[in-house]
N, CA, C, O and CB atoms as a CASP TS submission, in Angstrom:
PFRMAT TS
TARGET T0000
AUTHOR 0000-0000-0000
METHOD Language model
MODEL 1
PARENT N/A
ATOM      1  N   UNK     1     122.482 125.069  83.445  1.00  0.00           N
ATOM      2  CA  UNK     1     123.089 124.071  82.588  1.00  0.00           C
ATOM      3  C   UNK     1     121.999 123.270  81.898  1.00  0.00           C
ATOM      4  O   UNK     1     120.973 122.982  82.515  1.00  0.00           O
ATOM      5  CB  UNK     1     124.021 123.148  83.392  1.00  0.00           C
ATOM      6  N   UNK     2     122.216 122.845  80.451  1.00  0.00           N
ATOM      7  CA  UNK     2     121.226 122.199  79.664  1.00  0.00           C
ATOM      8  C   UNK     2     121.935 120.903  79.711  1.00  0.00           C
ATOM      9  O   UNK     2     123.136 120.707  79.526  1.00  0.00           O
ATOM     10  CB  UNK     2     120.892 122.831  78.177  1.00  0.00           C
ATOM     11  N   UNK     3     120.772 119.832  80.058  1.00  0.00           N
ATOM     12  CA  UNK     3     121.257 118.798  79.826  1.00  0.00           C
ATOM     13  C   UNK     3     120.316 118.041  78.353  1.00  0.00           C
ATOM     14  O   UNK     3     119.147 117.818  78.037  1.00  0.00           O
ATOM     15  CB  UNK     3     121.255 118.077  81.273  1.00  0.00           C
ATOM     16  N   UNK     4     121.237 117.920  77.976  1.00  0.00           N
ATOM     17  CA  UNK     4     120.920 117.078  76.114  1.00  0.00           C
ATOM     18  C   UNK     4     120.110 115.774  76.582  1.00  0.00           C
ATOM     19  O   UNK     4     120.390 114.899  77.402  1.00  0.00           O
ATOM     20  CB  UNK     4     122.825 116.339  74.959  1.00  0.00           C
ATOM     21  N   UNK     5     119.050 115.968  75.790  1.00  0.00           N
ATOM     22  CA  UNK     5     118.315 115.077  75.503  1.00  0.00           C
ATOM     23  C   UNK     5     117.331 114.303  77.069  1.00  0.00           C
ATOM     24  O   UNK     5     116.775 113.210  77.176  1.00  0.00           O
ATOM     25  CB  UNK     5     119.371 114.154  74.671  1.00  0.00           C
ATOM     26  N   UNK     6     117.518 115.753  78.325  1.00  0.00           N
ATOM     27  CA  UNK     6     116.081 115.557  79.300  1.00  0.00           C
ATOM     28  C   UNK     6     114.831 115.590  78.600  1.00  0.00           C
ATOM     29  O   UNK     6     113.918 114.834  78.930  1.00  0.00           O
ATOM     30  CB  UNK     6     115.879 116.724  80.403  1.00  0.00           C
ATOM     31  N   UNK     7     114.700 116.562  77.482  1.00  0.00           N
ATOM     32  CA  UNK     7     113.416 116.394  77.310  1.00  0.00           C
ATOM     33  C   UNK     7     112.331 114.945  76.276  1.00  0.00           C
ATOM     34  O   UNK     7     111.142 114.703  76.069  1.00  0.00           O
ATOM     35  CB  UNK     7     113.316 117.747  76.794  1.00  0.00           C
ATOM     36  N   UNK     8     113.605 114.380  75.930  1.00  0.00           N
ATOM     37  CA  UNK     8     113.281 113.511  75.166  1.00  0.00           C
ATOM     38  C   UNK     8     112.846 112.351  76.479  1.00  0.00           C
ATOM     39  O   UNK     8     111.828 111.663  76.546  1.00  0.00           O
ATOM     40  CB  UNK     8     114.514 113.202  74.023  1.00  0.00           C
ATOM     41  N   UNK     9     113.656 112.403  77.162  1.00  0.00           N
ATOM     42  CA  UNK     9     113.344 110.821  78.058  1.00  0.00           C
ATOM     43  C   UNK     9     112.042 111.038  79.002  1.00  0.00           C
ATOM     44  O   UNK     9     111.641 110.101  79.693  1.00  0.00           O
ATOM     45  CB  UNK     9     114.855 110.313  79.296  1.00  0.00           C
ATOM     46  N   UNK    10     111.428 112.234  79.012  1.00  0.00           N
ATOM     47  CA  UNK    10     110.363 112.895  79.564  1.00  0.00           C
ATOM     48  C   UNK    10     109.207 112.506  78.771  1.00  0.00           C
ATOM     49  O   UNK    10     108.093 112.176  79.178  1.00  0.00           O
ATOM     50  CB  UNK    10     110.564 114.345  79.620  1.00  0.00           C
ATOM     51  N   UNK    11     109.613 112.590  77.650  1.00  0.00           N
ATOM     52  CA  UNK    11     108.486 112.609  76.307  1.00  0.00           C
ATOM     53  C   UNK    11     108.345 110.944  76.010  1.00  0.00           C
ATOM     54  O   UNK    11     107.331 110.484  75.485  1.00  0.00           O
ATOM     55  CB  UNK    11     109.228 113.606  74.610  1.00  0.00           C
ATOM     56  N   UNK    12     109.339 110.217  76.359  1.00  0.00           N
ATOM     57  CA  UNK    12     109.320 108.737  76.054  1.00  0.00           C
ATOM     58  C   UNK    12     108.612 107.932  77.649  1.00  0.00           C
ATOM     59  O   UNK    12     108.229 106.781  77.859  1.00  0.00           O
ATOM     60  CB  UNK    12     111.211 108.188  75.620  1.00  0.00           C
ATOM     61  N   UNK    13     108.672 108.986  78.417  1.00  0.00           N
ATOM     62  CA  UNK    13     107.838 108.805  79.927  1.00  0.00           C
ATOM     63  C   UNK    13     106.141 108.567  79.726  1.00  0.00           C
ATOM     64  O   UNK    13     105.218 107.790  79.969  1.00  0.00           O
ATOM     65  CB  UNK    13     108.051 110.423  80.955  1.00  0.00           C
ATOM     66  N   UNK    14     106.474 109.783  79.129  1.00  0.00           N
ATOM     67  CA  UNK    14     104.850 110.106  79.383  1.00  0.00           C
ATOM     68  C   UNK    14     103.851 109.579  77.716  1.00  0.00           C
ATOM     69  O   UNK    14     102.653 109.662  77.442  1.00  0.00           O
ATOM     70  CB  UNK    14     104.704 112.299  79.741  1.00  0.00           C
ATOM     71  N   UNK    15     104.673 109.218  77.172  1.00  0.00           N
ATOM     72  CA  UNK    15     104.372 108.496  76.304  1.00  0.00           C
ATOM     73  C   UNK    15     104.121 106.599  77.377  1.00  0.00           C
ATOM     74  O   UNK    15     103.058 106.301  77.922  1.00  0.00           O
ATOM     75  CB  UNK    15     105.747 108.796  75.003  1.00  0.00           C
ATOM     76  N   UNK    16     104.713 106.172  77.379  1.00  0.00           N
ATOM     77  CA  UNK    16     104.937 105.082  78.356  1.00  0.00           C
ATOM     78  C   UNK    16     103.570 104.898  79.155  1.00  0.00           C
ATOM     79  O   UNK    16     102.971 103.822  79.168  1.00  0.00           O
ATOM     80  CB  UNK    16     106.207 105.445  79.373  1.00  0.00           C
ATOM     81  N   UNK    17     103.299 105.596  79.562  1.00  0.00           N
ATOM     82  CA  UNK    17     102.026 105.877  81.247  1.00  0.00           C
ATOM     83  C   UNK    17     100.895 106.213  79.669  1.00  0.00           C
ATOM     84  O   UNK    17      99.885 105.511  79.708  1.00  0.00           O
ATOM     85  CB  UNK    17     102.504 108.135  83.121  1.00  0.00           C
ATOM     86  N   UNK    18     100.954 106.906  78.728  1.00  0.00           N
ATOM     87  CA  UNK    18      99.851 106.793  78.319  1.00  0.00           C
ATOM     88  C   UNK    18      99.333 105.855  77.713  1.00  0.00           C
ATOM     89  O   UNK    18      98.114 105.845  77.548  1.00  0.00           O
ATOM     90  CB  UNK    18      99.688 107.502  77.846  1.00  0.00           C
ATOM     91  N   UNK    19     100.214 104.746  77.189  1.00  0.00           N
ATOM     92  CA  UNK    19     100.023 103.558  76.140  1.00  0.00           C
ATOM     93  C   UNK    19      99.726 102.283  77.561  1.00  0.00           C
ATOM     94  O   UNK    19      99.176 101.191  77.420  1.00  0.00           O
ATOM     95  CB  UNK    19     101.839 103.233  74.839  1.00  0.00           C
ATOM     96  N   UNK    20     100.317 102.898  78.936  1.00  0.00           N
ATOM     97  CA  UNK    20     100.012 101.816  80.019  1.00  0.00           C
ATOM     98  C   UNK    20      98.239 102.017  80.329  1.00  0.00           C
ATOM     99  O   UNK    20      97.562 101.063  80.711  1.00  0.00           O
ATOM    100  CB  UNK    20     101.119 102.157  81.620  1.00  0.00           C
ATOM    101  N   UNK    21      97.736 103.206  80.128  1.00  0.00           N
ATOM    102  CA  UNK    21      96.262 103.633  80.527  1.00  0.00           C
ATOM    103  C   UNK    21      95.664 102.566  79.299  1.00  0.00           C
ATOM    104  O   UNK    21      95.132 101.469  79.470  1.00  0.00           O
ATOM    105  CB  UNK    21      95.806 105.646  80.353  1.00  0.00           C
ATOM    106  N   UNK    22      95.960 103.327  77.930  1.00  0.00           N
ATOM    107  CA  UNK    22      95.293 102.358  77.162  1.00  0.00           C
ATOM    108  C   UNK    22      94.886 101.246  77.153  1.00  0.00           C
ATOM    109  O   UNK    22      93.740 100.852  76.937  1.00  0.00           O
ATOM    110  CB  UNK    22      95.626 102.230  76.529  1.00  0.00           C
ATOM    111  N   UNK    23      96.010 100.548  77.441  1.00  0.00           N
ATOM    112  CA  UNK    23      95.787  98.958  77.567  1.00  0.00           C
ATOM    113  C   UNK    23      95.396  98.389  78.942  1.00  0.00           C
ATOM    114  O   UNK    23      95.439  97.167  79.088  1.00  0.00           O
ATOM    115  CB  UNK    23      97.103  98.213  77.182  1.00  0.00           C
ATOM    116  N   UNK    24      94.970  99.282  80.093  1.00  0.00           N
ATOM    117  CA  UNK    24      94.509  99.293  80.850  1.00  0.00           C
ATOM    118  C   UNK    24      92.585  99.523  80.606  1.00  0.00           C
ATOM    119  O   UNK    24      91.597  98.791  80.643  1.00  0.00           O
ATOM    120  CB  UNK    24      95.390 100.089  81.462  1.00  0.00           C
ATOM    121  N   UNK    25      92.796 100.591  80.423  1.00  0.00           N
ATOM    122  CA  UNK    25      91.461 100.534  79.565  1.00  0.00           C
ATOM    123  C   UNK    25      90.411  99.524  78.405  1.00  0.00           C
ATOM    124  O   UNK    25      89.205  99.283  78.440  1.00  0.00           O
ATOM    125  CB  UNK    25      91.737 101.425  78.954  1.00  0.00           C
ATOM    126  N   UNK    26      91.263  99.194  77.637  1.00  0.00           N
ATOM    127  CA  UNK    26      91.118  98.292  77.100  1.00  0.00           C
ATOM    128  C   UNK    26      90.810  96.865  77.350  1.00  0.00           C
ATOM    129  O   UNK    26      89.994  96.093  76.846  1.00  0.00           O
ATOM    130  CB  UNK    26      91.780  98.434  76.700  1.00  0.00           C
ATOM    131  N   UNK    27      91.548  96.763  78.113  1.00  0.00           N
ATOM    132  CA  UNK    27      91.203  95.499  78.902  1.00  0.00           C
ATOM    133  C   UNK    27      90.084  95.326  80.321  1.00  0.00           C
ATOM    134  O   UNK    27      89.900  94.253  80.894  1.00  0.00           O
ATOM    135  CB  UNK    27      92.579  95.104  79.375  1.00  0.00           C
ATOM    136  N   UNK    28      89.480  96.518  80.667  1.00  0.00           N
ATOM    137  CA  UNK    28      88.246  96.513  81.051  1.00  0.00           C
ATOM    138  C   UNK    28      87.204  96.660  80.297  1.00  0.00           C
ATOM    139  O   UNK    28      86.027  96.730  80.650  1.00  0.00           O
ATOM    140  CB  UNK    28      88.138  97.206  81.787  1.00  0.00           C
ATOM    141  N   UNK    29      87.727  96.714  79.058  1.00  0.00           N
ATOM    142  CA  UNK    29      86.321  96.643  78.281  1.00  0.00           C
ATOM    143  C   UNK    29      86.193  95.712  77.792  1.00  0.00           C
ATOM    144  O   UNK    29      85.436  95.788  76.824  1.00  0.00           O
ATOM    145  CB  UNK    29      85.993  97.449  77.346  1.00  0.00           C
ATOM    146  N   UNK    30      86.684  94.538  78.032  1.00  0.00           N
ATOM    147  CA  UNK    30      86.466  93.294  77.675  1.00  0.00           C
ATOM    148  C   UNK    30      86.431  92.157  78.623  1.00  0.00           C
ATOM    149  O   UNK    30      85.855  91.088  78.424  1.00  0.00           O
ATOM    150  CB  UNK    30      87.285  93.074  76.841  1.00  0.00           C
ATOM    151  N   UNK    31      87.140  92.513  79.732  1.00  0.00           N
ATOM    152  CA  UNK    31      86.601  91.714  80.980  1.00  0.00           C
ATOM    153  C   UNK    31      84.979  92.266  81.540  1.00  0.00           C
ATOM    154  O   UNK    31      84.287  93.277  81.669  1.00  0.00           O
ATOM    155  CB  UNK    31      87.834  91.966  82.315  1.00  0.00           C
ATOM    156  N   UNK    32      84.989  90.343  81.810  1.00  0.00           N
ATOM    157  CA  UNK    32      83.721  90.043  82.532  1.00  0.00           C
ATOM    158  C   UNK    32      83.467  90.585  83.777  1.00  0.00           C
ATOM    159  O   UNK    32      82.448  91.197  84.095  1.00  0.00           O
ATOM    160  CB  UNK    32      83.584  88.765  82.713  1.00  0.00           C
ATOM    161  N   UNK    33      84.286  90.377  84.373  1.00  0.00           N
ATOM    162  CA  UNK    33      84.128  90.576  86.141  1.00  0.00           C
ATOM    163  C   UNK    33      84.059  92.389  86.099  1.00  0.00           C
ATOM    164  O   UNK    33      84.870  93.212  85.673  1.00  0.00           O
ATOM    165  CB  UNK    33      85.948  89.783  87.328  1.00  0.00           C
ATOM    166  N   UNK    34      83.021  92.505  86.597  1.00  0.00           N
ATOM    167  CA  UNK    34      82.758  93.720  86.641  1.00  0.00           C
ATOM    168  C   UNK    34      83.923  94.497  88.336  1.00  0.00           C
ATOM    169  O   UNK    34      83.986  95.724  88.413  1.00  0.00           O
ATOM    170  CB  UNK    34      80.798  93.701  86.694  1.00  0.00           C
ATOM    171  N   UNK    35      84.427  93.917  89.081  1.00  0.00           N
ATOM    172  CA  UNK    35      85.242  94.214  89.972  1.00  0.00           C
ATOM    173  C   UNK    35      87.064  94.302  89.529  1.00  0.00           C
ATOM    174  O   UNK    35      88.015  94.824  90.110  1.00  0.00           O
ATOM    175  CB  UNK    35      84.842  93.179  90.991  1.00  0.00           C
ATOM    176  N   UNK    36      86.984  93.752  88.620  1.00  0.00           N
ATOM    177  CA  UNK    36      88.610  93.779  87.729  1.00  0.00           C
ATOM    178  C   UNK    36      88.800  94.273  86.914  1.00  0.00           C
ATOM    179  O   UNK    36      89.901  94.457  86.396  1.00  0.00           O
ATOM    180  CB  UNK    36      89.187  92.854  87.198  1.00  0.00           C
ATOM    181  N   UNK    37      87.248  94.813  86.389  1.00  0.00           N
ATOM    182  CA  UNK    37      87.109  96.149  85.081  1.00  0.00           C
ATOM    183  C   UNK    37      87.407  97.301  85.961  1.00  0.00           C
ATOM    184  O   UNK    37      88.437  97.972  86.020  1.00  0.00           O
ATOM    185  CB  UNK    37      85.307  96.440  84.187  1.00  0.00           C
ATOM    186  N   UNK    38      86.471  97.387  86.533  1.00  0.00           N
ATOM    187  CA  UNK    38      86.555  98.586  87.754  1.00  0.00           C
ATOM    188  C   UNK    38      88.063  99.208  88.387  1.00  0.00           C
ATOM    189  O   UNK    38      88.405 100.390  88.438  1.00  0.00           O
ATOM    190  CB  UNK    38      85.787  97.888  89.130  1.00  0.00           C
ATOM    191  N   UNK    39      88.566  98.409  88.688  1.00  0.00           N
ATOM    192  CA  UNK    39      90.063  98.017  89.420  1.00  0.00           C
ATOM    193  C   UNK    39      90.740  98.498  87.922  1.00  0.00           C
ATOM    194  O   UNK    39      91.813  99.040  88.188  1.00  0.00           O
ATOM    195  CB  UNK    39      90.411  95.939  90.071  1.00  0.00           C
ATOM    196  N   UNK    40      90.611  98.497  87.115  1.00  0.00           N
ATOM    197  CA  UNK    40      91.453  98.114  85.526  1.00  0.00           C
ATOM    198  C   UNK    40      91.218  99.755  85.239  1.00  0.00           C
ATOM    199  O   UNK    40      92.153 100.546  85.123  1.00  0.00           O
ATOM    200  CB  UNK    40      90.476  96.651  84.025  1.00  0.00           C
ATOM    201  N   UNK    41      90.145 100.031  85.169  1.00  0.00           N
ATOM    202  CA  UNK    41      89.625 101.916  85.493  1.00  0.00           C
ATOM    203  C   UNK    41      90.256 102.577  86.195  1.00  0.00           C
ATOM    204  O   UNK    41      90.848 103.637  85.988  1.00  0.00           O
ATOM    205  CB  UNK    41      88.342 102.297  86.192  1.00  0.00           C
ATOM    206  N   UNK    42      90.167 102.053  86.946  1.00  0.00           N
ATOM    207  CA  UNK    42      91.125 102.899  88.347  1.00  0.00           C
ATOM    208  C   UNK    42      92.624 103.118  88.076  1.00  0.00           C
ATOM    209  O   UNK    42      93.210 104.201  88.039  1.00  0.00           O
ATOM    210  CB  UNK    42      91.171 101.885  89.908  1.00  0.00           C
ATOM    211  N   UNK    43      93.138 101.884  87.891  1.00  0.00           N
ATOM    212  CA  UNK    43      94.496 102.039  87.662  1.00  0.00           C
ATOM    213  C   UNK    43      95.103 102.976  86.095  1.00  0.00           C
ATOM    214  O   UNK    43      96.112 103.666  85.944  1.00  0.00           O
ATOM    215  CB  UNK    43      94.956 100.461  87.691  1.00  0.00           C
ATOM    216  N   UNK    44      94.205 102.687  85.312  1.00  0.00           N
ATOM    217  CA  UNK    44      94.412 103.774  83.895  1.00  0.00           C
ATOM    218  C   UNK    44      93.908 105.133  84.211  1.00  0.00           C
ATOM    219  O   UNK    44      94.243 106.030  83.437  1.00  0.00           O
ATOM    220  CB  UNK    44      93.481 103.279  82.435  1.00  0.00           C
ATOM    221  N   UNK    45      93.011 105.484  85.418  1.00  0.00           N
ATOM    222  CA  UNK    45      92.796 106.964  85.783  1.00  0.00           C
ATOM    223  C   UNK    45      94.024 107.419  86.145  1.00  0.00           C
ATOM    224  O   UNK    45      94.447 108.512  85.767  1.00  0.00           O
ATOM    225  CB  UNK    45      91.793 107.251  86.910  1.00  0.00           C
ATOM    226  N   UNK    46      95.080 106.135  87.359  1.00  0.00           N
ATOM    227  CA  UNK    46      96.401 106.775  88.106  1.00  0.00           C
ATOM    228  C   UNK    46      97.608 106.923  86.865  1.00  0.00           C
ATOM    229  O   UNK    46      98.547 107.719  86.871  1.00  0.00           O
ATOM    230  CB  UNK    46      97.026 105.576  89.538  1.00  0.00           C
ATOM    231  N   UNK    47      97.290 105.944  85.850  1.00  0.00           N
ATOM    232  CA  UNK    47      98.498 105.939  84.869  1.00  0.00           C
ATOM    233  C   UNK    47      98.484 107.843  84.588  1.00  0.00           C
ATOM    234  O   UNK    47      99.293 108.697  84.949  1.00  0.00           O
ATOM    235  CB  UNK    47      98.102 104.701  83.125  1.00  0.00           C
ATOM    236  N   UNK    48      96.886 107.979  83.613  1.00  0.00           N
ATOM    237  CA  UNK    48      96.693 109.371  83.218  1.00  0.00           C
ATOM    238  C   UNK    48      97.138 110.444  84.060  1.00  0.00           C
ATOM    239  O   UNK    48      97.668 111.446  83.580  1.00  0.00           O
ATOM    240  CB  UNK    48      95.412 109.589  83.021  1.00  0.00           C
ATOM    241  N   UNK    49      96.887 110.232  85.719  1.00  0.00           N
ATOM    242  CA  UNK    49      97.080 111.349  86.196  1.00  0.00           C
ATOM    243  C   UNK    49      98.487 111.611  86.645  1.00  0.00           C
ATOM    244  O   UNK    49      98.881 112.602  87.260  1.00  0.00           O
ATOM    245  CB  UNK    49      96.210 111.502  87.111  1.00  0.00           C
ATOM    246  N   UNK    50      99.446 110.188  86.099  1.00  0.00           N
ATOM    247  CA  UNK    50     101.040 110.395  86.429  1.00  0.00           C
ATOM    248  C   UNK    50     101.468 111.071  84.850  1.00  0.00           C
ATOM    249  O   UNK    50     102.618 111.511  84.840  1.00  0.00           O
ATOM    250  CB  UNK    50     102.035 108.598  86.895  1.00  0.00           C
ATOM    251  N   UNK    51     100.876 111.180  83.819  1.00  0.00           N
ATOM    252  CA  UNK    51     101.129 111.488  82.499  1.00  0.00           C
ATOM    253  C   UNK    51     101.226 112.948  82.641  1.00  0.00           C
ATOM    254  O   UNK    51     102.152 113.615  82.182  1.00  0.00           O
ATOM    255  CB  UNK    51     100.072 110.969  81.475  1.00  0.00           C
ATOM    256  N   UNK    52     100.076 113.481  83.398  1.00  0.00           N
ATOM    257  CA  UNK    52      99.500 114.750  83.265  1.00  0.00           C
ATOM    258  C   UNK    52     100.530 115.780  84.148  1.00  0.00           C
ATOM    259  O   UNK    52     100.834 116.938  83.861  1.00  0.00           O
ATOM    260  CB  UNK    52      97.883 114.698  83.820  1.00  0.00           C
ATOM    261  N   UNK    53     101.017 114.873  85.459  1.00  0.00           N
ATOM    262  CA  UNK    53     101.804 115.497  86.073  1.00  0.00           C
ATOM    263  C   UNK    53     103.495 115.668  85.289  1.00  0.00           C
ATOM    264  O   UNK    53     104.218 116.661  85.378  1.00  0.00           O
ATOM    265  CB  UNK    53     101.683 114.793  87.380  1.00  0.00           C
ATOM    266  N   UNK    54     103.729 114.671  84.709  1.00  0.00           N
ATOM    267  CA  UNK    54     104.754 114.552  84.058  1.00  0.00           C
ATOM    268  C   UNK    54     105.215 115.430  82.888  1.00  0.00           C
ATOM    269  O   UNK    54     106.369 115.562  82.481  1.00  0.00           O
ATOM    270  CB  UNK    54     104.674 113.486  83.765  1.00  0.00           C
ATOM    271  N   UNK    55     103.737 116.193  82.274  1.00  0.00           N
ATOM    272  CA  UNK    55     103.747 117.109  81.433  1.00  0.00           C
ATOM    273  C   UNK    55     103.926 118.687  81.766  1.00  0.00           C
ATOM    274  O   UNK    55     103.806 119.670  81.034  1.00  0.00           O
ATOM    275  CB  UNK    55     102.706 116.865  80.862  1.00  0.00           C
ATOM    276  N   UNK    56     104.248 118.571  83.103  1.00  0.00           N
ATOM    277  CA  UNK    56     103.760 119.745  83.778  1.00  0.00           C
ATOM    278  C   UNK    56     105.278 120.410  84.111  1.00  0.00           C
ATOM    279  O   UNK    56     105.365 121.481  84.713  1.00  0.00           O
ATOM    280  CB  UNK    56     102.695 119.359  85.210  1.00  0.00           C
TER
END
């Protein structure tokens, strides 16, 4: 059975987790504290690697 319009809410997912990395990213490159940049890295590596699975 096809369900209408799974693949769209998949695509609006992983769209989601990638614009969350960005601005994750982003915002370690402008913080000072080198321990909340770091932390800010980390968490946009887990966004990417929930994107990647999501594509799969």
């Amino acid at each position: 059975m096809f369900i209408r319009g799974a693949g769209c809410a998949m695509a609006k997912e992983t769209k989601f987790l990638r614009k969350k990395a960005d601005k994750a990213e982003r915002r370690a490159r402008v913080t000072a504290d080198a321990k909340i940049s770091e932390s800010l890295l980390n968490l946009a590596k887990a966004y990417r690697t929930q994107e990647e699975k999501k594509r799969r």
